[in-house]
N, C-alpha and C positions, 0 to 999 in steps of 0.2 A: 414909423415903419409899418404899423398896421393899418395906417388908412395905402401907404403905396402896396403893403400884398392885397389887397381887399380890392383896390383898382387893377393892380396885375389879373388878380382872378377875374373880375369879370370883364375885363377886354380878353380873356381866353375863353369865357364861357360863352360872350354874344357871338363870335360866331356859330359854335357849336348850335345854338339854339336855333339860328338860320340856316345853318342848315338842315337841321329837324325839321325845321317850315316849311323848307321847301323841299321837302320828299316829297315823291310822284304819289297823286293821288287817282285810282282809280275806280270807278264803278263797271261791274260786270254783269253783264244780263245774264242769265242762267232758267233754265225750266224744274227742274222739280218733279217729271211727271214720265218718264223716260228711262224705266230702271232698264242696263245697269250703269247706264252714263249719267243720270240725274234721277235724285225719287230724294224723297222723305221718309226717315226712318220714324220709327214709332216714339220718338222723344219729340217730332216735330222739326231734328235737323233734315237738311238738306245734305246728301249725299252724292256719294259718287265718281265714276270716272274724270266725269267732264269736271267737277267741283275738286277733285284732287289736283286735276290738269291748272284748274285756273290758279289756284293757293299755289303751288309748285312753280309756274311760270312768275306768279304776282312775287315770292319770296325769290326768285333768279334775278328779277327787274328792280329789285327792291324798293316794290311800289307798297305802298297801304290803299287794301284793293276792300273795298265793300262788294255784298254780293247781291245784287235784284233780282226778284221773282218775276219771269216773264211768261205767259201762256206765247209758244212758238210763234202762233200767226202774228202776233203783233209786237216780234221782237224786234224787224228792221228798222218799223215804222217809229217805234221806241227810243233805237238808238240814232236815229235821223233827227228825232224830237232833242234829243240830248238827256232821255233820261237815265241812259247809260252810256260810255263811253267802250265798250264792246262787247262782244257774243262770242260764249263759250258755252255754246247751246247744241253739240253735235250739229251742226250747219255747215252742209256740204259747199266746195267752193264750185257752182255752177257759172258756165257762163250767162246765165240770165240774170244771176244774182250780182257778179259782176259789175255789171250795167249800172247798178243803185250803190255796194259798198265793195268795201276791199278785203282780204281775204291775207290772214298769215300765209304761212309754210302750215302742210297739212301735220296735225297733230294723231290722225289713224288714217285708215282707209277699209271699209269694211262692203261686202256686194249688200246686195238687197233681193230678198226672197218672196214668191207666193206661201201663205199658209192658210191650211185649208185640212176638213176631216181628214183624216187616213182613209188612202182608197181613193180620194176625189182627184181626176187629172185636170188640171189645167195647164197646159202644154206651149202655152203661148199662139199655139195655132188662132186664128181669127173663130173659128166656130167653137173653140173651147170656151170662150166668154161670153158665149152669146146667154141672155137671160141669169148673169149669175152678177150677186151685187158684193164687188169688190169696198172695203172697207181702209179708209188711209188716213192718215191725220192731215188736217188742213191746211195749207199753204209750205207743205214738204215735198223736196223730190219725187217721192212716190205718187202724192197727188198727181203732181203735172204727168207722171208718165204715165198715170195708168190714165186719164182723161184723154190723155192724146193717141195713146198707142191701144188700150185694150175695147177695142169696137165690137159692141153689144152689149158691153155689160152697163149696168148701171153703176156709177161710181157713189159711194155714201162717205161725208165729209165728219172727223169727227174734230175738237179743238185737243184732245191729247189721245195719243198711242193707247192707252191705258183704254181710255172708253172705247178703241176700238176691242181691243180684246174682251172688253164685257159683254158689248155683241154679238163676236165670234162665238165666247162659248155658249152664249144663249142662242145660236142658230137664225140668228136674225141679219146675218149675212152669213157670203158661202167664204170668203177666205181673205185675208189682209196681203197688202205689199207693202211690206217691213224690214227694215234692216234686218240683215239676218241672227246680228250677234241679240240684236234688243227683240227680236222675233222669239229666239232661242232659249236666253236666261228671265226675258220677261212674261215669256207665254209655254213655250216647248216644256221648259224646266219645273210651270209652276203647278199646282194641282190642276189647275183651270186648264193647261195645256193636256190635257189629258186624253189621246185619241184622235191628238193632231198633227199634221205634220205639213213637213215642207213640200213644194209642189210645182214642178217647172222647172224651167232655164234659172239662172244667176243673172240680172240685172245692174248692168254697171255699164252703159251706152252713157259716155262721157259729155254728152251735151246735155243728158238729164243729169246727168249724176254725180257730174264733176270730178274732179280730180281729188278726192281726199278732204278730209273736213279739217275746217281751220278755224281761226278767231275773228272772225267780222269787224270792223270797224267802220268808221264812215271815212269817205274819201277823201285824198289828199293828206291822210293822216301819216306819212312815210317814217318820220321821226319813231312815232310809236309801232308802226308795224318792222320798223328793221331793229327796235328792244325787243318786240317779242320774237322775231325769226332767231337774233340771237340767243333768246331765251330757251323757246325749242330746241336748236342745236346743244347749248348748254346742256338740259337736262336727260336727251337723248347720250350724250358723251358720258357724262357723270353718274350713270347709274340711277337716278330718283327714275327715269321714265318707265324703265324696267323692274324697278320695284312697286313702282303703284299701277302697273299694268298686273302682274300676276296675282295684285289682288282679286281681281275680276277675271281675268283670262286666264287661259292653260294655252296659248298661242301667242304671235304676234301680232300685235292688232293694228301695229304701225302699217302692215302692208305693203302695197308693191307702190 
């Protein structure tokens, strides 16, 4: 009788265990350097809107998700390598980016702003840029438009948001094109922002700027991008998206 339950038990157990095995595993690129969507808090975690986004979507899929440090510019090329299996890096879905990987259902939508001294106009007029050195982080939205669109200025490339505002307040450019929310809570709100402000039009010309930021993957992946479009919807319905939004926001940061 004890050697047949001892076999009952484990032909009920092996499958259990297969299918333990074979839960979805995934790897997440993520930055780190982009408060209030990604930074490092002083214990050395990694924080955040985007990292609450990803843990929230990974426990809706119920995937076992590891999370990778990636510096922005060299996230596609990352996830093209296979060193990650997708991007939850605030990465807007542009059509240019398009081109190379694919793109959820957007997870926010947020414009993007000039910031610059209080008092300085930059107006978007063509002679408002002339001689003034705009500061962007590298291989983002912002870069491509302000290179293509703000003629005369010099454009200066940095690899995080973050170093560009160390500049800004050192005066060693005249003002950044930055998301407005990460413009805001990363620079407006901090001591550093101190004497700065917003400056211009609202930027959101959808062939730079895409339609809303989403989760990147690389192409052909449809299986895993229609898990997470229903993940998104899930957690938009169920209350998690609005609870870990107002940790960050006094708004909706979903958008139009």
């Amino acid at each position: 009788m004890k050697k047949l339950l001892s076999a009952l038990l484990l032909a009920a157990l092996v499958p259990l265990a297969a299918h333990a095995a074979d839960a979805l595993k995934l790897r997440v690129g993520v930055e780190g350097a982009y408060p209030p969507f990604s930074s490092i808090n002083p214990e050395g975690k990694i924080v955040g809107f985007d990292i609450d986004i990803a843990n929230a979507l990974c426990e809706q899929m119920k995937a076992q998700c590891t999370l990778v440090q990636q510096d922005f510019d060299g996230m596609i090329p990352a996830l093209q390598a296979h060193k990650f299996d997708m991007i939850i890096a605030s990465m807007s879905a542009t059509p240019e980016r398009l081109k190379v990987v694919d793109f959820s259902d957007k997870y926010y939508n947020t414009p993007n702003r000039l910031i610059a001294k209080s008092g300085t106009t930059i107006d978007g007029a063509r002679t408002s840029f002339k001689d003034k050195r705009i500061g962007v982080q590298r291989s983002t939205i912002n870069d491509r438009y302000a290179t293509a669109k703000f003629e005369g200025a010099t454009i200066v490339r940095y690899t995080t948001q973050d170093e560009v505002f160390l500049d800004l307040a050192a005066g060693r450019i005249d003002a950044t094109l930055v998301d407005s929310v990460a413009g805001d809570v990363g620079f407006l709100k901090a001591a550093a922002g101190k004497g700065y402000a917003f400056t211009g039009p609202v930027y959101d010309d959808p062939v730079y700027f895409g339609t809303g930021v989403g989760v990147a993957l690389r192409k052909g992946e449809t299986g895993l991008r229609d898990q997470l479009n229903a993940a998104i919807k899930a957690i938009r319905s169920n209350g998690v998206y609005k609870k870990l939004q107002s940790k960050y926001f006094d708004f909706d940061v979903y958008g139009k």
